[in-house]
C-alpha positions in Angstrom: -17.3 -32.4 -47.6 -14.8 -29.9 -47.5 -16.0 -28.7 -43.3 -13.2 -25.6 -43.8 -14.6 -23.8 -46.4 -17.8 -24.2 -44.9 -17.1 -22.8 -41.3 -15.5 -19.7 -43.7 -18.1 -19.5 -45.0 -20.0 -19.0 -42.0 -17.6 -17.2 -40.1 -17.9 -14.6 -43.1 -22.3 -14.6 -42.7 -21.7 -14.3 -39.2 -19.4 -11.0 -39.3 -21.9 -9.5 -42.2 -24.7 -10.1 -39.9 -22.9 -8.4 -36.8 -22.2 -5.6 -39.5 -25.6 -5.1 -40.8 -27.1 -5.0 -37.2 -23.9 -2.5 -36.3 -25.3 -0.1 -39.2 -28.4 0.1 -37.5 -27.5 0.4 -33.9 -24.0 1.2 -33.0 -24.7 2.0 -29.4 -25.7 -1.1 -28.6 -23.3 -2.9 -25.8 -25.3 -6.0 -26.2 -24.5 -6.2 -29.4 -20.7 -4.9 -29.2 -20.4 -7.6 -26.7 -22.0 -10.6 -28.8 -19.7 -9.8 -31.7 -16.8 -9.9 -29.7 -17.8 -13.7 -28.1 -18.9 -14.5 -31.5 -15.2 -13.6 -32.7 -13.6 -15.6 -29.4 -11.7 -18.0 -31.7 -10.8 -15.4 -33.9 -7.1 -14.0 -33.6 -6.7 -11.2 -30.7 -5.6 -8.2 -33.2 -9.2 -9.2 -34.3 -10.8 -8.7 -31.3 -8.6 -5.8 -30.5 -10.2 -4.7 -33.5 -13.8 -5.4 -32.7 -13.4 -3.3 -28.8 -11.6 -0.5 -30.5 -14.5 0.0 -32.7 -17.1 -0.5 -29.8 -15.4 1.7 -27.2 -14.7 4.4 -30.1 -18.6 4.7 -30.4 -19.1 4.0 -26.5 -16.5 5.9 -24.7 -18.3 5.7 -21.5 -18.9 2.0 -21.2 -17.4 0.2 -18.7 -18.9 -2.9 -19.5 -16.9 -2.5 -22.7 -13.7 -1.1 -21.4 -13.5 -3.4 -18.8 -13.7 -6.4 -21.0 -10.9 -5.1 -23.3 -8.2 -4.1 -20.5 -8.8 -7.7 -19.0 -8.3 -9.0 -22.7 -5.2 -6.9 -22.7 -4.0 -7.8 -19.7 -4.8 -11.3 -20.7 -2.3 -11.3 -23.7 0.5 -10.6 -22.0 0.9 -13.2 -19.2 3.8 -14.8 -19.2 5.6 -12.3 -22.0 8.3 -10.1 -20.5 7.9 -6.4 -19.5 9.9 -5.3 -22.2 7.5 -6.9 -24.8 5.0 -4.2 -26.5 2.3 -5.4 -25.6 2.7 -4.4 -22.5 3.0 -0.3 -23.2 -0.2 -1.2 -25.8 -2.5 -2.1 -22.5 -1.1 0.8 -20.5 -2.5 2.9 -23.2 -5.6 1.6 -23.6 -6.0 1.9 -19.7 -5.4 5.7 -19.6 -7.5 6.1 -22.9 -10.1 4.1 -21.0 -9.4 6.5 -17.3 -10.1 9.6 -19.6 -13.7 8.6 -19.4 -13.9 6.6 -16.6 -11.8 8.3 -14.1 -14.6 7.8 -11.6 -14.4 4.1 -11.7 -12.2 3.0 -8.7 -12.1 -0.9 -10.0 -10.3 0.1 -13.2 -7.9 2.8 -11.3 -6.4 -0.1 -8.9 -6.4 -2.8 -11.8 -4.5 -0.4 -14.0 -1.7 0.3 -10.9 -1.2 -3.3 -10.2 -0.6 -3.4 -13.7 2.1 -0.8 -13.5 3.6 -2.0 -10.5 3.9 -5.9 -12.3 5.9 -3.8 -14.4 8.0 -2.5 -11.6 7.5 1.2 -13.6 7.4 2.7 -10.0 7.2 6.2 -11.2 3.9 5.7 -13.5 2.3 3.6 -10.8 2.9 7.1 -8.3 1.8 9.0 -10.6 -1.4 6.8 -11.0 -1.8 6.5 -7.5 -2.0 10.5 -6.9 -4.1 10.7 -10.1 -6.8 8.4 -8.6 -6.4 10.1 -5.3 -7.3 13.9 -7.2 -10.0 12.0 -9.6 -12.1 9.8 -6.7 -14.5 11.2 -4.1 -12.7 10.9 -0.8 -15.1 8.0 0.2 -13.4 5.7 -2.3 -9.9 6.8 -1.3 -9.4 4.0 1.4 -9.2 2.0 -1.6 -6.8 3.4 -3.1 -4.7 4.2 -0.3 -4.4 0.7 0.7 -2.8 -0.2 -2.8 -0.9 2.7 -1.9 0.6 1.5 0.8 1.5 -1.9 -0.3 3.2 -0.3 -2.9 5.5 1.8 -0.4 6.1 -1.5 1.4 6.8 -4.1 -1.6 8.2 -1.2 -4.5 11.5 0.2 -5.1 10.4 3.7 -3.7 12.8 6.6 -2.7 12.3 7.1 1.4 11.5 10.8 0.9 8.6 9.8 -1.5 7.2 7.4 0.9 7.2 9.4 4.2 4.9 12.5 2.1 2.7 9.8 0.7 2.6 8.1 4.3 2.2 11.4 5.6 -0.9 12.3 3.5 -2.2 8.7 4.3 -2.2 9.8 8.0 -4.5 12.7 7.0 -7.5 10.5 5.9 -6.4 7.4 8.5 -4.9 8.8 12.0 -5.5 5.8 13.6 -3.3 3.6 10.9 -0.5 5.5 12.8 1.1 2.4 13.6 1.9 1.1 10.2 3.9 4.2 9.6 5.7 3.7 13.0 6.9 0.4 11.2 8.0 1.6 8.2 9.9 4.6 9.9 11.5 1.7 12.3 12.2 -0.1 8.6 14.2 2.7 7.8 16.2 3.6 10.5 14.4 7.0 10.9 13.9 6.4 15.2 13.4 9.9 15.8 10.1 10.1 14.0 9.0 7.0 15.3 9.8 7.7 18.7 7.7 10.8 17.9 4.7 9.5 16.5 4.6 6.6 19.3 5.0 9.4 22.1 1.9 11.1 20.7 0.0 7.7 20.5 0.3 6.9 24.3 -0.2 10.5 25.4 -3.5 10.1 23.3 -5.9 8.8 26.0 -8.6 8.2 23.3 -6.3 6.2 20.5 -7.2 2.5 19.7 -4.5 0.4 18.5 -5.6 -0.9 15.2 -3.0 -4.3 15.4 -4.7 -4.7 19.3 -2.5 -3.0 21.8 -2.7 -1.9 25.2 -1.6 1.5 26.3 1.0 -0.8 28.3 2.8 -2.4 25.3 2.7 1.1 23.7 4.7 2.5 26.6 6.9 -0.3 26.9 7.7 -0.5 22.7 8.6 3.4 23.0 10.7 2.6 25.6 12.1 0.1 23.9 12.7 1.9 20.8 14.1 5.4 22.7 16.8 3.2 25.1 18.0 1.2 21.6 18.5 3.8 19.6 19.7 7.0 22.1 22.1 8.7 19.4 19.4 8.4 16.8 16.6 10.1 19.6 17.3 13.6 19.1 13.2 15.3 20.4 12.9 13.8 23.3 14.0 13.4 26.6 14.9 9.5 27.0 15.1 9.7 30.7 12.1 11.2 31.7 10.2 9.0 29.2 11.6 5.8 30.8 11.5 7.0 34.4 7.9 8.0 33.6 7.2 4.2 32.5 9.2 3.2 35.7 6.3 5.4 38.0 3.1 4.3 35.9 3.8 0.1 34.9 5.1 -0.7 38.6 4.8 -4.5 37.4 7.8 -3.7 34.9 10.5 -1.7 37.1 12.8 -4.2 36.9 12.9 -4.3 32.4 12.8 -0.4 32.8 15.6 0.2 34.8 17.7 -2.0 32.9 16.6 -0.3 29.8 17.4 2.7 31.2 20.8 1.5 32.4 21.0 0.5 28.9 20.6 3.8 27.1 23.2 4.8 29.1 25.9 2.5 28.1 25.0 2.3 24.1 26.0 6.3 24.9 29.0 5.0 26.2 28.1 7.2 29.5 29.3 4.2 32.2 29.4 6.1 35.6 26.3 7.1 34.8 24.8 3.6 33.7 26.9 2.0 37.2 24.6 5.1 39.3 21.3 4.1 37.4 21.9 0.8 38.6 22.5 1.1 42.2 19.7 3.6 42.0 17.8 0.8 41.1 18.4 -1.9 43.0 17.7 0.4 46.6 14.8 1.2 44.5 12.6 -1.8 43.7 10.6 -3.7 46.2 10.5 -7.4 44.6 12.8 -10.0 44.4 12.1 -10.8 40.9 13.0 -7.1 39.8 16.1 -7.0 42.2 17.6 -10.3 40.6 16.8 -9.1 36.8 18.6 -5.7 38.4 21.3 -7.2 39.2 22.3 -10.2 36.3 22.2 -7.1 34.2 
């Protein structure tokens, strides 16, 4: 028995059967979906086929969409970037975001498509368009993609700090991970900014667990480390504030104070901030640390 001109031959029923019900009711996505997983053997242009079809006479479905991005997406693992297939699913997502702009699911898989692609000005521009299309109560979503895209893309500074700025707008209290990305790129005066307005906040809770303590002492830190860089504030004060408030780190103050000083390359004033010091401080401990520096 000849088994592969029969499975033609019902391959062949089976499409006119699909067809016939189609004629009838082409707005059915129960039966735009059963054609497709009848067809699953069937060659992908096929099925492209099939879902162009379907989502042509339901643009709205997302049931339908979504099953045709993912089988687009699908076809191109392992191919390289450069293969056409590639810009063929980018299309079909922003076809499919012209009706479904509303749909947060396929707005984020569509950027970490582009960013796979390392195209990191269509994945901005995606990012800002889901931003302007999504009720503000999805926009955490977004943002965090946003984010990691910031941290792990190829993105100019300048283009990061007004997204990370806008970010801060809807999430204040995230303040911290912008502190670390200004520190990542050497921009200390900003940082040193945005942490001074963090511990002067009474009311702020630090998202990664911090005390108000470790706040003062990682601005004081970051201000006697970087003085030439520190161009808003007043080093000194800021340090000798630390010295009056955390009296059970006077000793790691002073010497970051002396510190500043020297990385200034001011030395007679670094020598008189150390023997201010060290008639200053009323423990052992402190003196010793005092004075080994």
């Amino acid at each position: 028995m000849d088994w592969e001109a029969i499975s033609d031959d019902v391959l062949r029923e089976t499409d006119v059967a699909y067809e016939q019900e189609l004629q009838i009711n082409p707005y059915s996505v129960r039966l735009w979906c059963a054609y497709v997983k009848a067809k699953a053997e069937a060659p992908r242009a096929v099925r492209y086929l099939i879902y162009e079809r379907a989502v042509k006479e339901l643009p709205g479905s997302y049931k339908l969409w979504h099953a045709y991005l993912q089988l687009r997406m699908s076809s191109v693992k392992g191919a390289s970037v450069l293969d056409a297939e590639y810009e063929a699913a980018n299309n079909a997502f922003e076809r499919a975001l012209v009706f479904l702009h509303k749909m947060p699911r396929i707005w984020l898989e569509y950027i970490e498509f582009l960013m796979k692609q390392k195209k990191i000005t269509r994945a901005r521009r995606a990012l800002d368009s889901a931003l302007r299309s999504l009720p503000i109560t999805q926009h955490s979503r977004i943002w965090e993609l946003y984010v990691k895209f910031i941290k792990d893309g190829e993105v100019p500074k300048e283009t990061a700090l007004c997204a990370f700025r806008r970010y801060l707008m809807l999430e204040p209290d995230h303040v911290e991970i912008y502190i670390a990305y200004l520190r990542t790129i050497g921009r200390y005066d900003e940082a040193a900014q945005k942490l001074a307005g963090v511990v002067d906040d009474e009311d702020f809770s630090s998202m990664e667990g911090k005390t108000r303590h470790q706040l003062w002492m990682d601005l004081c830190d970051l201000v006697s480390k970087h003085p030439a860089d520190i161009k808003s504030l007043n080093i000194e004060s800021i340090i000798r504030s630390g010295i009056r408030q955390f009296t059970d780190e006077v000793g790691r103050l002073w010497i970051s104070l002396g510190d500043h000083f020297i990385r200034l390359g001011q030395f007679e004033k670094a020598r008189d901030i150390y023997e201010e010091a060290m008639t200053t401080v009323s423990t052992v401990h402190d003196f010793s640390l005092i004075f080994e520096a």
